[in-house]
C-alpha positions as CSV (number, residue, x, y, z in Angstrom):
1,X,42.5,11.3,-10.3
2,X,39.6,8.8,-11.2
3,X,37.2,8.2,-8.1
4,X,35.4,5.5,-9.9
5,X,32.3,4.5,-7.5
6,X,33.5,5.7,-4.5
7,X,33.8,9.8,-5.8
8,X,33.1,11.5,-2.4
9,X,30.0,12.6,-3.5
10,X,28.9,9.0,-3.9
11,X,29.5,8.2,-0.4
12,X,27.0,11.2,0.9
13,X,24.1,10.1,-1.6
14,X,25.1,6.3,-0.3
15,X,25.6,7.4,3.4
16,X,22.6,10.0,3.8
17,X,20.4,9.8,1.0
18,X,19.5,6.0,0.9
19,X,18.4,6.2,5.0
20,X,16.2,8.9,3.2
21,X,14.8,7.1,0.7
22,X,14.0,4.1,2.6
23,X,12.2,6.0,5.0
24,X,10.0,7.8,2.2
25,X,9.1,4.0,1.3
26,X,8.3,2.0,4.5
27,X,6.4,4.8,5.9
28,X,3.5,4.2,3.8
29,X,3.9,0.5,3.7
30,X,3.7,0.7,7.5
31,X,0.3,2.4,7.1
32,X,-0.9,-0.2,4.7
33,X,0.3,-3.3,6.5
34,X,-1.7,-1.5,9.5
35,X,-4.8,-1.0,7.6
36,X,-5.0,-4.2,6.2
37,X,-4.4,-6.1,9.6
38,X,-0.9,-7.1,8.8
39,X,2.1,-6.8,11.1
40,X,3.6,-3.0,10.0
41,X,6.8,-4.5,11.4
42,X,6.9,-6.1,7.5
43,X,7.1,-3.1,5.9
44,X,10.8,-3.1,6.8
45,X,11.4,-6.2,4.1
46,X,11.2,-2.8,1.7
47,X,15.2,-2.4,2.3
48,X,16.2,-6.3,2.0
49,X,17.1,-7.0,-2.0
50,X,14.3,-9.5,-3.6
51,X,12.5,-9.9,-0.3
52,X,10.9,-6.0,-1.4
53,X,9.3,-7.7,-4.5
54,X,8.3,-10.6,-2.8
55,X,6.4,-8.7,-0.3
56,X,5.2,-6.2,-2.6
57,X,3.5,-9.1,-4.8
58,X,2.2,-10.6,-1.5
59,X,0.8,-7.6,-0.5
60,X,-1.0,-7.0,-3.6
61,X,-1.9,-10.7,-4.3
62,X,-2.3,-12.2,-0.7
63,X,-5.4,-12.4,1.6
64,X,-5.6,-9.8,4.1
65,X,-6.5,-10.9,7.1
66,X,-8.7,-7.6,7.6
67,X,-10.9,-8.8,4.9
68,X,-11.2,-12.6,5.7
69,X,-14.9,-13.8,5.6
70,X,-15.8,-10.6,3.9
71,X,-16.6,-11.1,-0.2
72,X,-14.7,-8.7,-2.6
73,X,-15.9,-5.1,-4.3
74,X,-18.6,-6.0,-6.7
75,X,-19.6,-9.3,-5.3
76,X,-23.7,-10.1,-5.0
77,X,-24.7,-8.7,-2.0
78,X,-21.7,-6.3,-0.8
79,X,-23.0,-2.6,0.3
80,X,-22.0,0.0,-1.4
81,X,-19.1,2.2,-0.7
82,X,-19.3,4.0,2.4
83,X,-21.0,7.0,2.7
84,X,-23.2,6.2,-0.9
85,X,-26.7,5.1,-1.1
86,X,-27.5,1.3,-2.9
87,X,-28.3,1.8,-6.2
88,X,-32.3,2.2,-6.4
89,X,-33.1,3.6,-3.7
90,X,-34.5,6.8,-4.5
91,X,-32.1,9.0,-4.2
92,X,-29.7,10.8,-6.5
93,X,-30.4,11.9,-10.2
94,X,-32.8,9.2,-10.8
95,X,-35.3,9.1,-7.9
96,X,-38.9,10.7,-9.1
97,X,-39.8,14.2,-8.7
98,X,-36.4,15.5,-9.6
């Protein structure tokens, strides 16, 4: 007897594996969306068919509106990263007397 698609095995990985796998992929979307000031709500485009990419890209390419008025890493006149000293100020390998 030929199954095809539908074997039964098929219909548990379909029926209990996908809920699975969706959930190991919006979780950390959710946390993302949170941290970057979107709605976490959107993180649940991750299981509609070419509206995943689309928000992927948008996520990776759009303005976040955590970071609006701020300049990006690197730019003249952005601290450092937290926790680290600017560059030249004594400390580290560098300063005098070490």
């Amino acid at each position: 007897m030929s199954y095809g698609f539908f074997h039964p095995w098929m219909l548990g990985f379909w029926g209990l594996g996908w809920p699975i796998m969706a959930a190991i992929a919006i979780i950390p979307f959710w946390r993302i969306c949170t941290r970057v000031g979107l709605s976490p709500w959107l993180s649940l485009l991750l299981v509609v068919p070419l509206a995943n990419l689309i928000f992927v890209y948008f996520l990776a390419f759009g303005e976040w509106p955590a970071w609006r008025g701020r300049a990006g890493p690197g730019a003249p006149g952005t601290p450092s990263a937290p926790g680290f000293p600017p560059p030249g100020s004594g400390s580290g390998p560098t300063a005098p007397g070490r």
